[in-house]
N, C-alpha and C positions, 0 to 999 in steps of 0.2 A: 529637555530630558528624554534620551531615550528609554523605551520601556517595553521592547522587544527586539533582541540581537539574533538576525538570523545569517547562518554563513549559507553559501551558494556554493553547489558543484555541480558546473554544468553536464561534465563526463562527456561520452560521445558517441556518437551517430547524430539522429535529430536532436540529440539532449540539449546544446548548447541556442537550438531554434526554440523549445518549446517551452522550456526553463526561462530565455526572455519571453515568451509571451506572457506565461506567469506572471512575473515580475512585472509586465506592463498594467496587468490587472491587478495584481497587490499594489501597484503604486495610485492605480484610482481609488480604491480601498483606503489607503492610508489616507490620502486628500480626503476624501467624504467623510471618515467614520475618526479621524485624527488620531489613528493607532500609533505613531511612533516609532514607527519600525528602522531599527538603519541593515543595510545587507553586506556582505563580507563577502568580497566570491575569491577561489583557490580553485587549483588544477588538480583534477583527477583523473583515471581510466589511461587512456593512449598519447594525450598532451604531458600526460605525467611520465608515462613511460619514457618518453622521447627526449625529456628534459630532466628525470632522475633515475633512471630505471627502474622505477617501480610503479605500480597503476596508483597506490596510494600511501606516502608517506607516512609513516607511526607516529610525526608530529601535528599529523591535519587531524588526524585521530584525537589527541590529547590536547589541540585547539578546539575542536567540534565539543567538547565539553564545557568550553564556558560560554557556549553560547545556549541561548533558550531556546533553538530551534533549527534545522536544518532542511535545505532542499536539494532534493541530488536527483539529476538526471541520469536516464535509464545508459544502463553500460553494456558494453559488448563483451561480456566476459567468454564467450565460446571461440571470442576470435584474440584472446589472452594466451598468450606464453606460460608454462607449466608458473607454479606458485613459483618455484624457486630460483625460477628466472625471470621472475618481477611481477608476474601476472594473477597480483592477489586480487581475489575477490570482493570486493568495496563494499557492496550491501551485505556480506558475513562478517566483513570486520567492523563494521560500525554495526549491525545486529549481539554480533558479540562484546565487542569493546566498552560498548555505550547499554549493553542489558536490556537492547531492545526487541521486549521477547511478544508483542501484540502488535502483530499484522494486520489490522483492520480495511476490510475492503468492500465497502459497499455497492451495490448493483442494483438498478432499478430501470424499469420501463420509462421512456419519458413521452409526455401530450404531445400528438402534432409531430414525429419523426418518423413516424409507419414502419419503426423496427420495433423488435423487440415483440416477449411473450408476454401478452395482456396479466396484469395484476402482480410482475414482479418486484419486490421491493423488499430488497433483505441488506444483512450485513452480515459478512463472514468473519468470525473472529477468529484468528490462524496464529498458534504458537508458534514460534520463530527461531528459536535458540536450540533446538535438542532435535527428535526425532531422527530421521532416517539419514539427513544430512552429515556427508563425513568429514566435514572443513568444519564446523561447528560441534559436533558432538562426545570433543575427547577434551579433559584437560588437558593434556598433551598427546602429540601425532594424528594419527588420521581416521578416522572411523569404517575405514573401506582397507584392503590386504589381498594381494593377489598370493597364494599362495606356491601357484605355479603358472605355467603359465595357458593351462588351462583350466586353472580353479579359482575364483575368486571370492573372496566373502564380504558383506555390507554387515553393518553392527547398526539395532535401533537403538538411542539411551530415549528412555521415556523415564521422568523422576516426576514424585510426587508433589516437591514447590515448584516445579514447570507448570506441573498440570492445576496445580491451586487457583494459582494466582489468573491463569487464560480461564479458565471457568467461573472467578470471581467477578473477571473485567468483563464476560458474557454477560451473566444476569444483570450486572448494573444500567449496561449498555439497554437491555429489554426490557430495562424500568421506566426507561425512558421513549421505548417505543412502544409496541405492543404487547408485549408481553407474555414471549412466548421463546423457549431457547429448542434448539435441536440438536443435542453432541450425536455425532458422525465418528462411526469408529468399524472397527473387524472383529471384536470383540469373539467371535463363533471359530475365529482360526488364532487370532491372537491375543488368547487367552490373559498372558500375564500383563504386558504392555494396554494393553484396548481394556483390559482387565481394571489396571490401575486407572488409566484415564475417566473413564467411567464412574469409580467411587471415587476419583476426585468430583465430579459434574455432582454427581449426589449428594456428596457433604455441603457443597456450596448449595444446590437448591434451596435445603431444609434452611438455607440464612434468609431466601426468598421464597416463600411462601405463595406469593401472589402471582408468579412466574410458571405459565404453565413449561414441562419442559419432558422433551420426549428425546430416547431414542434410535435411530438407523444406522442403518448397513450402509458403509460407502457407494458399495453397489446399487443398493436401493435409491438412494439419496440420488444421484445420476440422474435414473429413473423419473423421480419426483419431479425436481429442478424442470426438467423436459415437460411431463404432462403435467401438474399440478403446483408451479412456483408461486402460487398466493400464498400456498399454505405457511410456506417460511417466514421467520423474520428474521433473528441470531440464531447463526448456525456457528457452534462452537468445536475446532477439531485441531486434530494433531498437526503435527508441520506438512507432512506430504501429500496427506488430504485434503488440506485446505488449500493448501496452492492450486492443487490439478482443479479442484470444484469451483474454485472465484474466477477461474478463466472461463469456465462453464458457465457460471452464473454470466458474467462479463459480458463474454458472448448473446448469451439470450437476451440480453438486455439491450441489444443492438451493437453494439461491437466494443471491440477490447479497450477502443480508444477514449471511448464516454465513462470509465470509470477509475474513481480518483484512488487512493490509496495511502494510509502510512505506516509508519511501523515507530510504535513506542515503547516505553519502559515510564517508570514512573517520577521519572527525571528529566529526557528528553525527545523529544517526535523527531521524524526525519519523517518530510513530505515525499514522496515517492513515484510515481505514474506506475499503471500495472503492468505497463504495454514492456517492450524492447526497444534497443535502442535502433531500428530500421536504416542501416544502413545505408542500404541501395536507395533510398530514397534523401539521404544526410545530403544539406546546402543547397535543396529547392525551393524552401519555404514550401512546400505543400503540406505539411504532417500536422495531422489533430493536434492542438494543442489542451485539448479538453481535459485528458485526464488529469496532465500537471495540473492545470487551473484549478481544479476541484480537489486534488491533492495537497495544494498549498492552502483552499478554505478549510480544509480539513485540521490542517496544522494549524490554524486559526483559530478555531473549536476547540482542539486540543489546550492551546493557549486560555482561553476564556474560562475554561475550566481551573486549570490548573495555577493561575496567578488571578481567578475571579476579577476576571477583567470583560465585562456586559459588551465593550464595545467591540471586542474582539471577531465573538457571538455572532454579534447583528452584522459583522462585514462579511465571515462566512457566511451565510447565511443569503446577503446581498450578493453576492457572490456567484452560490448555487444558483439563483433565481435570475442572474441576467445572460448565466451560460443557458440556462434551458432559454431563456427568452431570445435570444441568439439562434440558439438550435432550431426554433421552429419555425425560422426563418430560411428557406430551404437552398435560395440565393447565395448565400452569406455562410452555410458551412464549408467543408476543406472539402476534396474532389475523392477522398473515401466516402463521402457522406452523400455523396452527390451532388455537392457544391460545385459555387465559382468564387469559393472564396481561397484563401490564402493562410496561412501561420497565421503572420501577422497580421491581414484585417481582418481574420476572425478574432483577433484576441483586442484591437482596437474596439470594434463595435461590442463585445464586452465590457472593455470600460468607460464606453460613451456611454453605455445604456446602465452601469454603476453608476455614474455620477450627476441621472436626470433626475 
């Protein structure tokens, strides 16, 4: 019986290298921990384009829906054809499609790498569906209007069941960690929008009591991240904020490539990587396959949660711990890390080292 259906889209640059390294280590996962998993892979991004003119068909969309989980490699969307000439955007329409509005993306120091600022270990909780974004934030057309053609205007939509529901899936998350949230906002210049986000962060508090929870200036928060990143744990914010500050975090944390990522709703996860799809480097096997790897435990987590499935849990879990145990092997990473390793036998010696 199987008892988690997950489809595959490799997309393109490294996606289609780093997506199987993934899969090589969800496949020791499943051997050890007997999860059950079958995978489904389909064409998206530029293999799509080439074969239907479009980066992503509106039936892989309303296929991606019976499945219990999704992994989708990073896309080259700056090197996409205007929307209308096929070059839709893959991670806004399944963010949209699919109501996947919790971008979750964690960042942390790790033992034994010599990157990274001492004591960071947080997780950024980033709405996903609304904000500043103009391909997502219209029921209909576009959220962006040049007027002329030297005037141009961006529209923010900030609503109050957007900002609910990110600030209720914050504190829960810091129930479970430390317990401590930080909403990130402009509140000083953007009064109504930063305004609302804000008394949403507050009404949800007063449901957690035990969560201490503070907040900052984006600008500040910058600041912070740089000299003082202990002090975080969940950092809960709007769509554009949190994007530009988890690369930041990302970064501090020793590079873009070590941290995993996904983006859910309350129905489906789509595993993610933080990174881009790196081109210039696509079909050499050299490219980190870390953040997939920890992006797909992540979706496993997700999983264990939400069909209360323990063993799900314990494979993420095993997972995270044989990539750090990997990592601090300094032979054995990829040649961003300062390795002499490879894709694949860095993602090998991850599942050797799951399955001792």
């Amino acid at each position: 019986e199987i008892l988690l259906k997950i489809l595959v889209l490799p997309a393109d640059g490294i996606g289609p290298e780093i997506v199987s390294a993934a899969e090589a280590v969800l496949f020791a996962a499943d051997q050890r921990f007997k999860l059950q998993i079958s995978l489904e892979h389909e064409i998206v991004g530029f293999e799509s384009l080439k074969k239907f003119s479009i980066t992503i068909r509106p039936e892989i969309l309303e296929k991606a829906k019976t499945f219990d989980g999704i992994i989708l490699g990073p896309q080259s969307h700056a090197d996409y054809p205007a929307p209308e000439d096929g070059g839709v955007n893959i991670s806004a329409s399944f963010r949209v499609g699919l109501d996947l509005y919790a971008n979750i993306r964690p960042a942390r120091t790790r033992e034994g790498l010599g990157l990274g600022k001492e004591g960071l270990d947080l997780v950024i909780m980033r709405e996903a569906t609304e904000g500043f974004y103009p391909d997502r934030n219209c029921y209909k057309g576009w959220g962006e209007v040049m007027l002329s053609s030297d005037m141009a205007i961006s529209t923010r939509k900030i609503t109050r069941h957007c900002c609910d529901r990110i600030a209720r899936r914050a504190f829960e998350l810091a129930m479970k960690r430390r317990k401590k949230v930080t909403a990130v906002h402009k509140a000083n210049s953007f009064h109504m929008t930063d305004g609302l986000f804000l008394e949403c962060v507050d009404n949800a508090a007063k449901e957690f009591p035990e969560v201490e929870t503070e907040d900052i200036l984006i600008d500040a928060v910058t600041a912070h991240l740089v000299r003082h990143p202990e002090r975080f744990d969940v950092i809960v914010a709007t769509n554009f904020y949190g994007d530009i500050i988890s690369d930041l975090a990302s970064e501090l944390s020793g590079s873009l490539g070590l941290a995993g990522s996904v983006m859910a709703s309350d129905e489906f996860c789509t595993a993610q990587a933080q990174h881009g799809s790196a081109p210039d480097i696509a079909g050499q096997n050299i490219a980190n396959p870390v953040s997939m790897i920890l992006s797909v435990a992540m979706l496993l987590q997700w999983g264990a949660e939400k069909f209360e499935r323990a063993e799900l849990g314990h494979a993420a879990n095993a997972m995270e711990t044989a990539v750090d145990r990997v990592l601090s092997n300094a032979t054995k990473r990829t040649p961003d890390l300062g390795g002499q390793g490879n894709t694949d036998t860095f993602a090998e010696a991850v599942a050797a080292e799951l399955l001792q």
